[in-house]
C-alpha positions as CSV (number, residue, x, y, z in Angstrom):
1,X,49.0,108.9,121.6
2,X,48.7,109.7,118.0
3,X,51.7,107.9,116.7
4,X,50.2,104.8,119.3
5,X,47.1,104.9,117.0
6,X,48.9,104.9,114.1
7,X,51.6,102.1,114.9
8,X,47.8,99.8,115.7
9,X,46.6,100.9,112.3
10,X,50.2,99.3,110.6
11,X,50.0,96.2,113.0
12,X,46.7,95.4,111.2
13,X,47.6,95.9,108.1
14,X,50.5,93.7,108.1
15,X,48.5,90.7,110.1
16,X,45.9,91.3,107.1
17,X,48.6,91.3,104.1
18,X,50.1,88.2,105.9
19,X,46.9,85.8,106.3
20,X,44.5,87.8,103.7
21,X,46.9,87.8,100.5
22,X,49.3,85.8,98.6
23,X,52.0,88.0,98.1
24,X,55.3,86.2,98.5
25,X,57.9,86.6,100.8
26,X,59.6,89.2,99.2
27,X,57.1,91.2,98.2
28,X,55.8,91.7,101.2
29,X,59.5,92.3,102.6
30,X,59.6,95.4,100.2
31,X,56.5,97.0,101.7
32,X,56.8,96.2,105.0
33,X,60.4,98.2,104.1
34,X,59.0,101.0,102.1
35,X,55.9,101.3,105.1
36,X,58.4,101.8,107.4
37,X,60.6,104.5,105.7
38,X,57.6,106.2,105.1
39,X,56.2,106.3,108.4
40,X,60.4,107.0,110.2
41,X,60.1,110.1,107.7
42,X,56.6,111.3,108.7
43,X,57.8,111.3,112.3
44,X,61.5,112.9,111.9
45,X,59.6,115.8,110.0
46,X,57.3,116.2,113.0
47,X,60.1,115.7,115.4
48,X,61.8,118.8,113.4
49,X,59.1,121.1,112.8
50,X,58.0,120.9,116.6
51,X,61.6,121.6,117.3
52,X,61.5,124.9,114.7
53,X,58.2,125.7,116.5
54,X,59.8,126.3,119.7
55,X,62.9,128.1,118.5
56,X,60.5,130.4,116.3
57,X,58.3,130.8,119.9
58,X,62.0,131.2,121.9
59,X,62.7,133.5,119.3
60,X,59.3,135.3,119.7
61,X,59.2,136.0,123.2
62,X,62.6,137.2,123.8
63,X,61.9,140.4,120.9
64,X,58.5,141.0,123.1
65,X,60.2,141.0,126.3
66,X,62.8,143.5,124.8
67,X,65.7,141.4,124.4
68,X,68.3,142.1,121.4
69,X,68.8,139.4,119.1
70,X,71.1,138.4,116.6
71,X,70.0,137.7,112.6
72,X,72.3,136.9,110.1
73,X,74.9,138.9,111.9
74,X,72.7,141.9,112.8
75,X,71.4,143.3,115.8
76,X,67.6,143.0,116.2
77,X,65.4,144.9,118.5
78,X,61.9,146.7,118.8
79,X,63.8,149.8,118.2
80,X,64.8,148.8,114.9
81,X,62.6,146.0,113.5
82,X,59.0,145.0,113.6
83,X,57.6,141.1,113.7
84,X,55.4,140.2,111.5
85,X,53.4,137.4,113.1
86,X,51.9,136.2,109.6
87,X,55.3,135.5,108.1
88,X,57.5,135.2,111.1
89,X,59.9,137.3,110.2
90,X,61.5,140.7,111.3
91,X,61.3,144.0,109.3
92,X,63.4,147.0,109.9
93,X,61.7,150.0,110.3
94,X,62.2,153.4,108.4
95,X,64.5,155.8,109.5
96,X,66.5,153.2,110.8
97,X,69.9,151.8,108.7
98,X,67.8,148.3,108.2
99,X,64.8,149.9,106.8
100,X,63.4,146.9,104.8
101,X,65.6,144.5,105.3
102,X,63.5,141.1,106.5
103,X,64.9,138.5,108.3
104,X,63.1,135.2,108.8
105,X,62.7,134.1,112.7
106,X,64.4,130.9,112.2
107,X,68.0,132.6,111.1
108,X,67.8,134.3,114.4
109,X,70.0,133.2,117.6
């Protein structure tokens, strides 16, 4: 819906640019380009970081429900590494051989 709201919003401001202004043909070829661009890249970057979101969530819910994952080539459990919510990440708990090493969520499979 939102990206519905936005495309209305461009729509607009190209019929206004086009009878409201006397920019030539080119000029308004370049930002009608450079709009567009800008507007592909805001939506790939949401595209990817609602795609990281739910690996990171994945990722999440299988250490709660006591699965074993694998980070950077490491085994990673409860029994050996808390997850810290704030920065996503797993920390390996003392007395354990990964006492303090960190792994971020997103380098887990």
């Amino acid at each position: 819906m939102g990206y519905l709201l936005w495309f209305g919003i461009v729509v607009l401001a190209f019929a206004w640019m086009h009878y409201f202004t006397e920019l030539s043909a080119r000029q308004k070829g370049t930002i009608s380009a450079v709009v567009t661009l800008l507007i592909a890249g805001a939506i790939a970057y949401n595209v990817r970081s609602d795609r990281e979101r739910e690996h990171i969530t994945a990722i999440e819910l299988k250490y709660r429900s006591g699965q074993t994952l694998v980070c950077g080539g490491v085994e990673v459990n409860a029994t050996t590494f808390d997850y810290s919510v704030g920065t996503q990440s797993f920390i390996g708990l003392k007395g354990t051989p990964h006492y303090q090493r960190i792994f971020n969520a997103r380098e887990c499979e």
